[in-house]
Every structure is written in structure tokens, then in C-alpha cells.
C-alpha positions in Angstrom: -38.1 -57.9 -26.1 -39.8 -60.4 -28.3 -43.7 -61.3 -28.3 -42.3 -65.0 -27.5 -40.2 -63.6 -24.4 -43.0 -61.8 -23.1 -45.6 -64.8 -23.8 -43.1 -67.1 -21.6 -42.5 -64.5 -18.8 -46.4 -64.3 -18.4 -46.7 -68.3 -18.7 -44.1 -68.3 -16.0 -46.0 -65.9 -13.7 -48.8 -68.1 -13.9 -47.6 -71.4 -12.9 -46.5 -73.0 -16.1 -43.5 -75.2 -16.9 -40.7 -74.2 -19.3 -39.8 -77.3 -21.3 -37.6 -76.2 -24.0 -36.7 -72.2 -23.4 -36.9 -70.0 -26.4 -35.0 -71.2 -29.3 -33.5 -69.8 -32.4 -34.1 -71.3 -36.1 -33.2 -69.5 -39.3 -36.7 -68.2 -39.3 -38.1 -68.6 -36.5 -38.6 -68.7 -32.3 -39.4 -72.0 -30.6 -40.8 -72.7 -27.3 -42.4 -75.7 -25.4 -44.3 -75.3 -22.1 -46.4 -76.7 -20.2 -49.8 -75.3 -18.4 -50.5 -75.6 -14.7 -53.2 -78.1 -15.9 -50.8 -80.6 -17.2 -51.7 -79.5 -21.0 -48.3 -78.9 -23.5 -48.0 -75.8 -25.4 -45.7 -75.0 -28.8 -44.8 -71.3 -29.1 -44.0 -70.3 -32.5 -42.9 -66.8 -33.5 -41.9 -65.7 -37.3 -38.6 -63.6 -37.6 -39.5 -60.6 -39.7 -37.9 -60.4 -43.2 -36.6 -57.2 -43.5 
């Protein structure tokens, strides 16, 4: 599992919104959510270049 699966799993389990689930770029992992507070989060996670 991704560090950006396990970082919206967690969010979930602690009351936040999923706006926009993970998504897939050429080089990169995208994610909105939003906190139990009402504040909007951006997840960003790099692909590795291998």
C-alpha cells in the first residue's frame, strides 16, 4: 500500500471527508480531504523514478 493510501485510511478513521479519492498523474498521487474541523487538505505523493 502507498503512504497516500495509508494517510487517507487514517484521515478516514478520524472523521474526515474524502473529497476527491486518490488519484493518478504521470508523476504523481492526488488527494483532497477534508478535516472534521471543516479545514481542506491536498495530499501529494511523488512516484518514485526507478
Amino acid at each position: 500500500m502507498d503512504a497516500i493510501d495509508e494517510i487517507i485510511a487514517q484521515a478516514k478513521n478520524n472523521g474526515a471527508t474524502i473529497l476527491r479519492e486518490r488519484m493518478e498523474f504521470d508523476d504523481f498521487y492526488l488527494a483532497y480531504l477534508v478535516d472534521p474541523t471543516g479545514i481542506g487538505i491536498g495530499l501529494i505523493q511523488y512516484k518514485n523514478n526507478e
